[in-house]
C-alpha positions as CSV (number, residue, x, y, z in Angstrom):
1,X,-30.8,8.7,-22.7
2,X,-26.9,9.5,-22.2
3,X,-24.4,8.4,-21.0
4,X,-22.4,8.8,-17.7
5,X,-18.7,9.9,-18.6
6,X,-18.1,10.9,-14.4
7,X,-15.6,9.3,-12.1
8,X,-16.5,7.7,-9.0
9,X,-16.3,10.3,-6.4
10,X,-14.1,8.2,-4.4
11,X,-11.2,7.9,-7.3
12,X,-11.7,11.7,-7.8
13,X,-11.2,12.6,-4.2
14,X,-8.3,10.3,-4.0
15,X,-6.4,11.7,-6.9
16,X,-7.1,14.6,-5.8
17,X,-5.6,14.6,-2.5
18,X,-3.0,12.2,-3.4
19,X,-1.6,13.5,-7.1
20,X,1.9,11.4,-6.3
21,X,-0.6,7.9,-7.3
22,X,-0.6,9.2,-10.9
23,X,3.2,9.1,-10.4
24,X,3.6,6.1,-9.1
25,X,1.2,4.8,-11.6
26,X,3.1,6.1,-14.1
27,X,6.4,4.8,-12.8
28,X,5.5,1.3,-11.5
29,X,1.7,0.8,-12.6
30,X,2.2,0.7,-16.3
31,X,5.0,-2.3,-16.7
32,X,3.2,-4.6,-14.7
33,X,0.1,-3.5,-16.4
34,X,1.9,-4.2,-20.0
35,X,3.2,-7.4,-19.1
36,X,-0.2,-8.8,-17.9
37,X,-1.6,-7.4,-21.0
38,X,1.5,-9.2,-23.5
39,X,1.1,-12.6,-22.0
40,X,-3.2,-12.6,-21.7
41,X,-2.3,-11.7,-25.6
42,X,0.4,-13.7,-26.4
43,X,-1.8,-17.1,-25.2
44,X,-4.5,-15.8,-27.1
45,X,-2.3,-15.7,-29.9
46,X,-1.1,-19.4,-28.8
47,X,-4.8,-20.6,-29.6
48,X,-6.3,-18.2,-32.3
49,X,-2.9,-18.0,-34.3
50,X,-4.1,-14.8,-35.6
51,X,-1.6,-12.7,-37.2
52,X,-3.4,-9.6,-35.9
53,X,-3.3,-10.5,-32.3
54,X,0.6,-10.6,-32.7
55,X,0.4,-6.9,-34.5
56,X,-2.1,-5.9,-31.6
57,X,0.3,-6.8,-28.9
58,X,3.5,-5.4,-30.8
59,X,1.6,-2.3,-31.3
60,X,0.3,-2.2,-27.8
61,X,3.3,-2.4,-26.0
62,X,5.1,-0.1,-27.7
63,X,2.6,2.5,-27.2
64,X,2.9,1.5,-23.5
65,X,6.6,1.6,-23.4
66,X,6.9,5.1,-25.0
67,X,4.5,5.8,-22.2
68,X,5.6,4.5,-19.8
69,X,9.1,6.4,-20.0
70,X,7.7,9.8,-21.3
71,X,4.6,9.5,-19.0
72,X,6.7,9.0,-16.0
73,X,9.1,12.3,-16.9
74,X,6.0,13.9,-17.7
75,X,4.0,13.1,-14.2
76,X,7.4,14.3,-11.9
77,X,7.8,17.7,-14.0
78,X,4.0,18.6,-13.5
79,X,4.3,17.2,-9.8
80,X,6.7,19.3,-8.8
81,X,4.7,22.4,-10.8
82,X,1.8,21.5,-8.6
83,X,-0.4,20.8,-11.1
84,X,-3.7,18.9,-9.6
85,X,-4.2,14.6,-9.6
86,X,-7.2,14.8,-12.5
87,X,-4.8,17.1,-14.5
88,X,-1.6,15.1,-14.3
89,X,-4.1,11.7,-14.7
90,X,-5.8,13.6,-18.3
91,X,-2.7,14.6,-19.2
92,X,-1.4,11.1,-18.7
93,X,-4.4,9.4,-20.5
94,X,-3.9,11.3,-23.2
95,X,-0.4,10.5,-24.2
96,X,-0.9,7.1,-24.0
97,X,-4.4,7.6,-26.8
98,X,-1.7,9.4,-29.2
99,X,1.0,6.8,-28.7
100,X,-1.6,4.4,-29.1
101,X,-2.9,6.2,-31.8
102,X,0.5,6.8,-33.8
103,X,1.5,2.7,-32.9
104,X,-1.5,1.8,-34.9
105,X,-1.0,3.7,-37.5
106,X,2.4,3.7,-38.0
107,X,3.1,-0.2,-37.5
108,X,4.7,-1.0,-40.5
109,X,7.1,1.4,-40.4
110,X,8.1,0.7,-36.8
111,X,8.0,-2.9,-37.3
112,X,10.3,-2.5,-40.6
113,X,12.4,0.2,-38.8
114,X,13.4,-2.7,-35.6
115,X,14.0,-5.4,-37.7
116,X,16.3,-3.3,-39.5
117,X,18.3,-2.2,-36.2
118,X,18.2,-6.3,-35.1
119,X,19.8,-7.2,-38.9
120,X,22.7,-4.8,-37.7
């Protein structure tokens, strides 16, 4: 048995005809989607009082901010190069797993790093 890593065929044939919804996505998609994301997180962190859904979300939304400003650069450039909808969505998806990735691993630094910039 395997598994099933395909995209519904209607997604597919909609990015592909319509490569501006990774744009817009990318422009307007992933702020709403962070700030649904910080306060479902941030209530959870209300009840649990878990110090590591704090670092979760801290880390999560930066990963999404970076993202969300390089991502949406990123998606015009390529758009205007004609590059295809499934390209410009991989490319997409996978600067948000390395900003995710480097968020994660690099939280203490970051976290030290802005609380140096507020004490200023």
């Amino acid at each position: 048995m395997e598994f099933s890593f395909e995209m519904p065929l209607w997604l597919l044939d909609f990015i592909e005809n319509n490569p501006i919804s990774v744009v817009i996505w990318a422009a307007l998609g992933v702020p709403f989607f962070a700030l649904a994301v910080a306060f479902v997180l941030s209530v959870v962190y209300k009840v649990t009082k878990l110090q590591f859904i704090k670092t979760f979300t801290q880390a999560l939304c930066s990963a999404l901010f970076i993202t969300w400003i390089t991502g949406f650069i990123l998606c015009v450039i390529l758009l205007f190069m004609e590059i295809s909808g499934i390209k410009l969505l991989l490319i997409w998806g996978t600067l948000y797993v390395c900003f995710q990735l480097f968020s994660v691993v690099n939280y203490n630094m970051i976290d030290r790093f802005i609380k140096s910039q507020i004490k200023q």
